[in-house]
C-alpha positions as CSV (number, residue, x, y, z in Angstrom):
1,X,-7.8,13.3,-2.8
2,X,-7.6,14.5,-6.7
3,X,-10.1,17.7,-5.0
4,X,-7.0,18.1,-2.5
5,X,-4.2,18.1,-4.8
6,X,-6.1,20.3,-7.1
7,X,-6.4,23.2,-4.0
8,X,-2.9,22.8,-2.8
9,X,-1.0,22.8,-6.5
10,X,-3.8,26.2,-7.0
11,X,-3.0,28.2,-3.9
12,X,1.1,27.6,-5.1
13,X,0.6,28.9,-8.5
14,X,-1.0,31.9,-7.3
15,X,1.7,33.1,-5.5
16,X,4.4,32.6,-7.8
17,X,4.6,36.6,-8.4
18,X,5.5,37.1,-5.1
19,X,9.3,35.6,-5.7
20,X,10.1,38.6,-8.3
21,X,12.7,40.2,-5.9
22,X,13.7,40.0,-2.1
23,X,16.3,42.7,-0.6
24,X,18.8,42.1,2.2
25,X,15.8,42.7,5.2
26,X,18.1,40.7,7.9
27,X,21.7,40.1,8.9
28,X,23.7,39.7,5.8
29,X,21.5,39.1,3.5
30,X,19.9,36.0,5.1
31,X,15.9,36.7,4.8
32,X,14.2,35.8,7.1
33,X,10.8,36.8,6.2
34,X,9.4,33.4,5.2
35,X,6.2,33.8,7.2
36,X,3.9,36.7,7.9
37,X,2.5,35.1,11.1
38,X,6.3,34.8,12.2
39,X,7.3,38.5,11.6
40,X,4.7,39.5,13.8
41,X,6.0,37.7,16.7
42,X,9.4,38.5,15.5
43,X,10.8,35.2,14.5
44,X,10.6,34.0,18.5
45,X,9.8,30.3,18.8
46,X,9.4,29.3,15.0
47,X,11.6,26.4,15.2
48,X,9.1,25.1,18.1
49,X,6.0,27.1,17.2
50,X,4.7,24.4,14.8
51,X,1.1,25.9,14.4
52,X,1.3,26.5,10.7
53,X,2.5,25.4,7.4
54,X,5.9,27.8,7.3
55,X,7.0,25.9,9.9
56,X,9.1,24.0,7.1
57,X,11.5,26.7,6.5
58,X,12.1,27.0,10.4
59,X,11.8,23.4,11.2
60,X,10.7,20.8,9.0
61,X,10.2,18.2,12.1
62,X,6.7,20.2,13.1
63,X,5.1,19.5,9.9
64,X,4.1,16.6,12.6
65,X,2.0,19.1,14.6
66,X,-0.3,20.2,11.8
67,X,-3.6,19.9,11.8
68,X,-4.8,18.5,8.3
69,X,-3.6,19.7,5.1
70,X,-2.0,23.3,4.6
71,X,-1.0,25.9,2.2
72,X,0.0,28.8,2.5
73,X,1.4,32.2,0.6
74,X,2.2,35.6,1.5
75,X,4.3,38.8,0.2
76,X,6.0,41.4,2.2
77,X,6.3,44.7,1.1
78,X,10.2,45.9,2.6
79,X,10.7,50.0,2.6
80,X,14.3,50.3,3.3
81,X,15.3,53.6,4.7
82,X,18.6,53.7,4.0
83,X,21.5,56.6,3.3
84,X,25.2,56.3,2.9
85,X,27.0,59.6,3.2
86,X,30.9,60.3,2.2
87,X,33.6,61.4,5.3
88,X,36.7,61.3,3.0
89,X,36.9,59.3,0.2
90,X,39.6,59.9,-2.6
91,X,41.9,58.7,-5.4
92,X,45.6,58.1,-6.1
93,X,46.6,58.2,-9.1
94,X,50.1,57.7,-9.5
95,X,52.2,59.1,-7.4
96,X,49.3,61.9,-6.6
97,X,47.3,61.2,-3.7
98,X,44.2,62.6,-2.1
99,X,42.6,63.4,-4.9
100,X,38.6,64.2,-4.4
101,X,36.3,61.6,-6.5
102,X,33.6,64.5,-6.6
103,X,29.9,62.9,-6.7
104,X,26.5,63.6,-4.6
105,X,27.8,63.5,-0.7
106,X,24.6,61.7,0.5
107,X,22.8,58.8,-2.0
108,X,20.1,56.1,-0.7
109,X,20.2,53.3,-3.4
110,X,17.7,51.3,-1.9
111,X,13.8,51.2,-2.8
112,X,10.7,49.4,-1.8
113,X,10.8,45.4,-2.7
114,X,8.5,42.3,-2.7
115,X,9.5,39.0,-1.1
116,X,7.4,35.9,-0.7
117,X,6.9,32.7,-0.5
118,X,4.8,29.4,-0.9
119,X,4.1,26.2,1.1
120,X,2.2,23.1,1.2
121,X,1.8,20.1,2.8
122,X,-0.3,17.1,3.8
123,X,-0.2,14.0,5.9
124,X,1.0,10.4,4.0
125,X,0.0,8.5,7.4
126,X,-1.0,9.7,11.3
127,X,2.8,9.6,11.8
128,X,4.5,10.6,8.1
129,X,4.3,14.0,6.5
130,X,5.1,15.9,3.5
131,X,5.5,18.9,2.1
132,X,7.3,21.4,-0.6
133,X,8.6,25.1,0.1
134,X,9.5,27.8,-2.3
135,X,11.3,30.4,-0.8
136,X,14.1,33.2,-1.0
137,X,16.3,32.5,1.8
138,X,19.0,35.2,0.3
139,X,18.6,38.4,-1.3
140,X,19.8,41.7,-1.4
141,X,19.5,44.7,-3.5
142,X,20.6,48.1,-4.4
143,X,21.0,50.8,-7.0
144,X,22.8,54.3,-6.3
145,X,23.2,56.8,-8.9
146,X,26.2,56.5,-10.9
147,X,27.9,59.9,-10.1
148,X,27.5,59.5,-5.9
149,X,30.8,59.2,-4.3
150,X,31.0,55.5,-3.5
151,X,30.6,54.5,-7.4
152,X,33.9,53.2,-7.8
153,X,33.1,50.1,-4.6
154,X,29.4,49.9,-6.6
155,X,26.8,51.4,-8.2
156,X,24.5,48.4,-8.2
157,X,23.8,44.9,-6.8
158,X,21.5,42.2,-6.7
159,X,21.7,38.7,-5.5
160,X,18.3,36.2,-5.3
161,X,18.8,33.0,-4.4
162,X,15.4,30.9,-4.9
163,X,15.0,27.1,-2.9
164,X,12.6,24.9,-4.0
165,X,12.3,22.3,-0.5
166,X,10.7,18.6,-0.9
167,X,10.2,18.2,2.8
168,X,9.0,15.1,4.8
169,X,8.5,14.8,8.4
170,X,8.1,11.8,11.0
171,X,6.8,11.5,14.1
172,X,8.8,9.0,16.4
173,X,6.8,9.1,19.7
174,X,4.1,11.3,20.7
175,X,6.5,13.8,22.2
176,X,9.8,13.4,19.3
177,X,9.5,14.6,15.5
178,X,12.4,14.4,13.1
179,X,12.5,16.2,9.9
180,X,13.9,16.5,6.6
181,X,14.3,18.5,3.5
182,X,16.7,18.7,0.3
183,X,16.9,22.5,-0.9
184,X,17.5,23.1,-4.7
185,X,18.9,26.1,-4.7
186,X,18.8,29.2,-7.7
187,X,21.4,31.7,-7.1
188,X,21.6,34.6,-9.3
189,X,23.8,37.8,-9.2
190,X,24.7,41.2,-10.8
191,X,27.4,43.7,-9.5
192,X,28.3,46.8,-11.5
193,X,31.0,49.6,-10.3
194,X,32.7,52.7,-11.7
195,X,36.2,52.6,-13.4
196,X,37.9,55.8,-12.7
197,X,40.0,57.3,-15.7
198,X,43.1,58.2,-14.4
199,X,43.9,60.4,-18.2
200,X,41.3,62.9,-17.1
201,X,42.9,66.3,-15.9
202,X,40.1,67.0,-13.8
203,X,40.2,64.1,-11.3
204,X,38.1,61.6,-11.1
205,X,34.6,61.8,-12.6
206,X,31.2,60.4,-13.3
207,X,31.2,62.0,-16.9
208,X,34.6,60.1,-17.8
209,X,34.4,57.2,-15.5
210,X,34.1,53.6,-17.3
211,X,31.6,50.6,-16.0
212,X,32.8,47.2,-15.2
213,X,29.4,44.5,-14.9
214,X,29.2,41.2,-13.7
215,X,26.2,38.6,-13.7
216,X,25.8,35.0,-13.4
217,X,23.6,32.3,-12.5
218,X,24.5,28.6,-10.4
219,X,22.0,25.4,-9.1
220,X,23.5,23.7,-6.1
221,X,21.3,21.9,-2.9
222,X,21.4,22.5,0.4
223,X,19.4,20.6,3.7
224,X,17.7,21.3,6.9
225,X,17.0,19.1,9.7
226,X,15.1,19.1,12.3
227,X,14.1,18.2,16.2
228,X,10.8,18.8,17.9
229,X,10.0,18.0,21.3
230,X,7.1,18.2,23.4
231,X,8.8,18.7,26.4
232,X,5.0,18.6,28.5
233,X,1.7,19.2,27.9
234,X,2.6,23.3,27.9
235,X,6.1,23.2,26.2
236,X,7.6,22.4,23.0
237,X,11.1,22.8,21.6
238,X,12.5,23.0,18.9
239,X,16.4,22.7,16.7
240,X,16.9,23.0,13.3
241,X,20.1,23.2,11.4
242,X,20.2,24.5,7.6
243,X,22.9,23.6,6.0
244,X,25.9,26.0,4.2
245,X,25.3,25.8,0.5
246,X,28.1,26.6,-2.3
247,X,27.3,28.1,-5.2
248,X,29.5,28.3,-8.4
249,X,28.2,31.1,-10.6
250,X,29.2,31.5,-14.4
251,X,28.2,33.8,-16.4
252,X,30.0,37.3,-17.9
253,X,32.0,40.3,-17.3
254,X,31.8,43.5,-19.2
255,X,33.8,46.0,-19.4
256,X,33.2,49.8,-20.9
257,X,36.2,51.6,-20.8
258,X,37.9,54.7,-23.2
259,X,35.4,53.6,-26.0
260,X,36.0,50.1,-25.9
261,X,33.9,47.2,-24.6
262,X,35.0,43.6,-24.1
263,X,33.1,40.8,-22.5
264,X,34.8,37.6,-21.1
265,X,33.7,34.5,-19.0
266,X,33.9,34.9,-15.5
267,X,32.8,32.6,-12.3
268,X,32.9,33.4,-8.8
269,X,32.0,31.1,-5.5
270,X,29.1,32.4,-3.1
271,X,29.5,30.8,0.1
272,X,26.1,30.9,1.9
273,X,26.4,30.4,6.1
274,X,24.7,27.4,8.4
275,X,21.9,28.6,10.3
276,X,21.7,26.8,13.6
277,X,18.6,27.6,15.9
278,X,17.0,26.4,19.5
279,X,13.6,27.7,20.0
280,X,11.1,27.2,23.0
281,X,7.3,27.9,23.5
282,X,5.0,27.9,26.3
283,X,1.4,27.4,26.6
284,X,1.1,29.9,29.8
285,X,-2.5,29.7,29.5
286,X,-5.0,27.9,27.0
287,X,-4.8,31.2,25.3
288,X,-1.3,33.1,25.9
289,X,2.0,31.3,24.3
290,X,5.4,32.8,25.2
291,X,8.3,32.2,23.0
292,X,11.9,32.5,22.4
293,X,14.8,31.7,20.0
294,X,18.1,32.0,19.5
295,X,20.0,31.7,15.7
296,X,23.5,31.2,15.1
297,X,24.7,32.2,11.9
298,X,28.4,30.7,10.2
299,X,28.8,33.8,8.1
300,X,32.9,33.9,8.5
301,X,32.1,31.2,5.2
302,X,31.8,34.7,3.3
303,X,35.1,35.7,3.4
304,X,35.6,37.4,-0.2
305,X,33.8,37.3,-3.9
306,X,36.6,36.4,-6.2
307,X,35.9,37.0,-9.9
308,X,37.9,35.0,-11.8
309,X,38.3,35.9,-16.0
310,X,38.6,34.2,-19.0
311,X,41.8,35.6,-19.3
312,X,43.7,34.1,-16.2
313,X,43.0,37.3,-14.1
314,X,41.6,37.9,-11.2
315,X,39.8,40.8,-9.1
316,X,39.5,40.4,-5.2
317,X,36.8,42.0,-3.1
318,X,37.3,41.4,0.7
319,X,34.6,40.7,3.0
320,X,35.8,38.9,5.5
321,X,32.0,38.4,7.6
322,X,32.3,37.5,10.8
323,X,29.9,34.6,12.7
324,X,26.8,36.3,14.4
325,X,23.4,35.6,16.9
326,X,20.2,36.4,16.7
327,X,17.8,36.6,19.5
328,X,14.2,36.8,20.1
329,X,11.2,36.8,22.4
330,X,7.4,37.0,21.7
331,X,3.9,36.5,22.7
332,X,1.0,35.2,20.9
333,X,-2.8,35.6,22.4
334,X,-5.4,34.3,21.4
335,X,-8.0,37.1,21.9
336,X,-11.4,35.5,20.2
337,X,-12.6,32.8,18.8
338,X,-11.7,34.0,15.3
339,X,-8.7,37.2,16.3
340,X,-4.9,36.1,17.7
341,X,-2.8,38.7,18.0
342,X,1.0,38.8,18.7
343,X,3.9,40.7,19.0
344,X,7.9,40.5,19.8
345,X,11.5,42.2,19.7
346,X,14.6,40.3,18.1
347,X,18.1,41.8,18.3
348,X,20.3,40.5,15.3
349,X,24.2,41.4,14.7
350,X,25.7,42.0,11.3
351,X,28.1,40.0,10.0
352,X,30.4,42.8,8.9
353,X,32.9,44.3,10.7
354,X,34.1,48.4,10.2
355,X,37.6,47.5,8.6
356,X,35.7,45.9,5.4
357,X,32.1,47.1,5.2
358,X,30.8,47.9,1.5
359,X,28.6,50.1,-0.4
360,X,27.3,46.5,-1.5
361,X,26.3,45.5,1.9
362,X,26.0,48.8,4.1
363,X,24.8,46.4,6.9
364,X,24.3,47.1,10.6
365,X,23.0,45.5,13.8
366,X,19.6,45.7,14.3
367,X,17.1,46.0,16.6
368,X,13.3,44.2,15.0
369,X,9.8,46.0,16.7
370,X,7.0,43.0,15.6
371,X,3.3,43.1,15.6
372,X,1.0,40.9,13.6
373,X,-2.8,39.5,13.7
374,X,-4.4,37.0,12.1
375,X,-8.2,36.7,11.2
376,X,-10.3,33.3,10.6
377,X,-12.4,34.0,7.5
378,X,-14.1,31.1,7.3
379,X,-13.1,27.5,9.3
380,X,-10.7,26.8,6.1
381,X,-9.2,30.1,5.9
382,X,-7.2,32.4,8.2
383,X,-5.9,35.6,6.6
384,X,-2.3,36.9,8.3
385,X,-0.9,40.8,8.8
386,X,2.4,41.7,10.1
387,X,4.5,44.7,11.0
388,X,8.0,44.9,11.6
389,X,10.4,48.4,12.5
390,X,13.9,47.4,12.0
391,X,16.4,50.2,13.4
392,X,19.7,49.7,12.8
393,X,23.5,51.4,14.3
394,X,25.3,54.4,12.3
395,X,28.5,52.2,10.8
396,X,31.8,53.2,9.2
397,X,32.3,52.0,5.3
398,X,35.8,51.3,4.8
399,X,36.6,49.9,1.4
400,X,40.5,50.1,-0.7
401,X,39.5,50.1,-4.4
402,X,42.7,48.9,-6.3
403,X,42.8,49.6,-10.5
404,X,46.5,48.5,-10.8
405,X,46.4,48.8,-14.4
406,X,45.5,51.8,-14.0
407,X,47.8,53.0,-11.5
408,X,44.8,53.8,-9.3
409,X,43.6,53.4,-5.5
410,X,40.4,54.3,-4.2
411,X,40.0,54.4,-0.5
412,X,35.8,54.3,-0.2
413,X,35.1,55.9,3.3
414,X,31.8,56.8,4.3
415,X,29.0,55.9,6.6
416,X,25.8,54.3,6.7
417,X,22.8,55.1,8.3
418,X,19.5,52.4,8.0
419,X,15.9,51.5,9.3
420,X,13.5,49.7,7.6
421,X,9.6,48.9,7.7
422,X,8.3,45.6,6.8
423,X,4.4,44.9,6.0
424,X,3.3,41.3,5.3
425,X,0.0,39.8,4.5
426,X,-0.4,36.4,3.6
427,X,-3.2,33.4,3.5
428,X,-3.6,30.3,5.0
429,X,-5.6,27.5,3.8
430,X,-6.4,24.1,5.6
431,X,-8.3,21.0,3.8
């Protein structure tokens, strides 16, 4: 036993790295690259799946079906493609309108990023299991220069939210599984825009432009709960529900303006969304499993990020995300005794509509092209690759930049145009 716990606690230190940073890769910016071997079938049928470890993040309740102690890691590489391109953005300054904000025309603020995550778990009795998960179920990321034309919406963003999951698992009957798990939740964040100086006789420009930064930090727990049923010998299904999660952050808002800085105390809420899914997958042969899933997200929870100051003020960022699905369909085939190789398609809506869309979140629907193998090394190791082509719609950004102390409006209009490759690789262990 001490041998066990010695490999399991090793294979979750070793992937610790692989948490440095995770970019908005899905809807939102709800990740959901928590397993290689999912991405390659597209996500279908992980919340019935139940033939590896990550099946906690999807659905804790088929911890049930493992066979013998697991752990697992992996890392994805994500290589955004992604450029936002001004159609009319200006200034008012005064009673002066239409002014140009000048800036580069076309900017892509978004560069190659890890994500990862680690799981293990083992059985307490033939009936109870448990297991811990440490993932980044939110994230998003970008940087644009600070002179292209949507600087005064943002220039930079970040937001990582880290769970640690204590999971446990029970299997009822032969053919029900319920399970469990209490998500303590680490959400960091960092936005940074342009201040435009309305005193320059120029316009509006990077050269004279101020900086306003925010960044703070919040713990707060979530849960997820889960259904498996093996519906017949061939079928299993699966429902999870992960539950919304809000977050309080505290930390501090800078400002650089005219050659003078202040900093103050600011919080803001993050409301993160429910994530409801219904999965199925079917054994068509010994060797060929078909599966499917659909995901509900609650995203209208993400109305606006309202940064509240230490001096009674406040500035008020619509977002006002709309509710969303998700489908998906895949196939796995297991092609040798030691090869399975499988592959799916997932459609996905954004959660943003044209009137509101940002700079911060130039999100689209999407359109996910999988394939992924996965190789036993040895009868204790299996080694996983995946691939994923995400192409995405050409969307409006529409965004009203108020400075009323400054007598200023900027109306942000632009477009954005996204696709994005995904490589995993991750490792699987059984003792």
């Amino acid at each position: 036993m001490m041998k066990l716990r010695t490999g399991l606690m090793s294979m979750m230190a070793a992937g610790t790295a692989a948490l440095a940073a995770a970019p908005a890769a899905a809807a939102g910016f709800f990740l959901q690259e928590q397993s290689v071997k999912a991405s390659g079938r597209a996500f279908a049928g992980e919340a019935a799946m139940a033939d590896d470890v990550s099946v906690m993040f999807y659905n804790p309740a088929g911890m049930t079906h493992l066979d013998g102690a697991q752990a697992a890691a992996g890392l994805y590489a994500i290589m955004p493609k992604a450029r936002v391109s001004d159609t009319g953005t200006s200034a008012a300054i005064g009673p002066f309108t239409g002014i140009p904000v000048g800036g580069l025309a076309e900017e892509q603020g978004f560069s190659p990023q890890p994500a990862g995550y680690l799981y293990a778990a083992m059985p307490v009795s033939d009936a109870l299991w448990m297991g811990l998960a440490v993932t980044v179920p939110f994230g998003l990321k970008d940087d644009y220069k600070d002179d292209y034309w949507g600087r005064y919406d943002s220039t930079k963003s970040e937001v990582m939210v880290v769970e640690i999951a204590p999971t446990i698992a029970y299997q009822i009957t032969p053919q029900v599984s319920l399970g469990a798990n209490i998500g303590f939740q680490r959400s960091t964040a960092k936005l940074i825009s342009a201040i435009p100086n309305p005193l320059d006789p120029s316009g509006p420009s990077a050269a004279s432009d101020g900086s306003f930064a925010v960044d703070g930090d919040d713990w707060s727990i979530g849960f997820t709960l889960g259904v498996l049923v093996k519906a017949s010998e061939r079928m299993r299904i699966g429902i999870s529900y992960r539950s919304a999660v809000d977050h309080r952050l505290k930390g501090e808002a800078r400002t650089d303006f005219l050659g003078s800085v202040t900093e103050q105390d600011v919080a803001a809420d993050l409301n993160l969304p429910e994530v409801i899914s219904a999965a199925v997958a079917y054994d068509v042969t010994p060797t060929v499993t078909l599966l499917g899933q659909v995901n509900y997200y609650g995203w209208d929870r993400f109305a606006e990020i309202r940064l509240e100051l230490e001096d009674g003020s406040e500035l008020v960022s619509a977002e006002n995300f709309r509710n969303t699905w998700g489908v998906s369909l895949g196939v796995q085939v297991k092609a040798t005794e030691d090869w399975t190789l499988r592959s799916g398609i997932e459609y996905d809506e954004t959660p943003t509509i044209d009137e509101f869309r940002s700079t911060r979140i130039p999100d689209a629907d999407r359109l996910w092209l999988a394939v992924g193998a996965s190789y036993n090394v040895t009868d204790h190791l299996t080694i996983d690759l995946s691939y994923v082509h995400m192409f995405k719609k050409t969307e409006p950004i529409n965004r009203t930049n108020p400075f009323p102390l400054l007598a200023t409006t900027v109306e942000t209009v632009g477009s954005t145009d996204t696709s994005s490759n995904v490589v995993g690789v991750g490792v699987r262990g059984r003792f």
